[in-house]
C-alpha positions in Angstrom: 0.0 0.0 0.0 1.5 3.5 -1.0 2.2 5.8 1.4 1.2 9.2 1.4 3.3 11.9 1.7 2.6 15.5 2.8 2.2 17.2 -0.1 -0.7 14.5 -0.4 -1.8 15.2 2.6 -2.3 18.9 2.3 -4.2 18.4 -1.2 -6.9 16.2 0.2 -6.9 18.9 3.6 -8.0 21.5 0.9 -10.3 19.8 -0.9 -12.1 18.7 2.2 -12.0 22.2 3.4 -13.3 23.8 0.0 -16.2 20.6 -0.1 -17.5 20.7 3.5 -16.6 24.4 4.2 -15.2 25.9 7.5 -18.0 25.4 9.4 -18.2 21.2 8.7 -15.1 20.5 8.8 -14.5 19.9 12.4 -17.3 17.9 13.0 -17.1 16.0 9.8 -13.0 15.0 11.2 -14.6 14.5 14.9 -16.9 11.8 13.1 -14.0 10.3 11.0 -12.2 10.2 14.4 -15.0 8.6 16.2 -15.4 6.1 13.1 -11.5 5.0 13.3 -12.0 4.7 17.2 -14.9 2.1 16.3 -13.0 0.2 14.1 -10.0 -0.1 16.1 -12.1 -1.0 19.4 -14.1 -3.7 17.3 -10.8 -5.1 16.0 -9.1 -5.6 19.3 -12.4 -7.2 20.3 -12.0 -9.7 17.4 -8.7 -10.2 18.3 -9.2 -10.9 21.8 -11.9 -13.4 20.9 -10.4 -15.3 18.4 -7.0 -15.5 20.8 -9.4 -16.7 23.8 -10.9 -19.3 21.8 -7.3 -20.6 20.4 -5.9 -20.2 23.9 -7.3 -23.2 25.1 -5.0 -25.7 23.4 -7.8 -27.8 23.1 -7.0 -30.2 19.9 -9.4 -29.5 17.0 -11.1 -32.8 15.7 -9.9 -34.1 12.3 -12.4 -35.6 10.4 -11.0 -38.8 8.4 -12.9 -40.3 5.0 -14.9 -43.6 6.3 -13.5 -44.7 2.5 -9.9 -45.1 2.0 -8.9 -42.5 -1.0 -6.7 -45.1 -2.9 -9.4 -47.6 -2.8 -12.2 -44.8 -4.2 -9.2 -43.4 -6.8 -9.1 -47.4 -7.9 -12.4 -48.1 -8.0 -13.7 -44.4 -9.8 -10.6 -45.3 -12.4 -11.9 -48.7 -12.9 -15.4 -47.1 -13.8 -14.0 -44.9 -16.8 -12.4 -47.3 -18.4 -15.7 -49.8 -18.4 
């Protein structure tokens, strides 16, 4: 992801300035602020949840085929060529 640099920076600052005004713009950055803060706080949340549940050590069960695979391969070969 590219970065972007100050002269970036101060390109989009005017053209939010010249789109929501003066008057807006600080509560238009207040609810950009608040949105990040949301994100950030449901992230760590996500985080913390999926860590809890891996946490446990508790082995996860494999599930094995009830048919061996070489015996299907053979058998689903054996079919084409009839």
């Amino acid at each position: 992801m590219p970065h972007i640099g100050f002269g970036e920076l101060i390109v989009i600052l005017v053209i939010a300035l010249i789109v929501f005004g003066p008057g807006k713009l600080p509560s238009v950055g207040g609810a950009i602020g608040k949105a990040f803060s949301e994100f950030r706080k449901a992230s760590k949340e996500l985080t913390g949840e999926t860590t809890a549940s891996t946490a446990t050590n508790e082995p996860v069960p494999i599930q094995v085929a009830s048919v061996p695979v070489q015996a299907t391969v053979t058998q689903e070969t054996n079919e084409v060529k009839s």
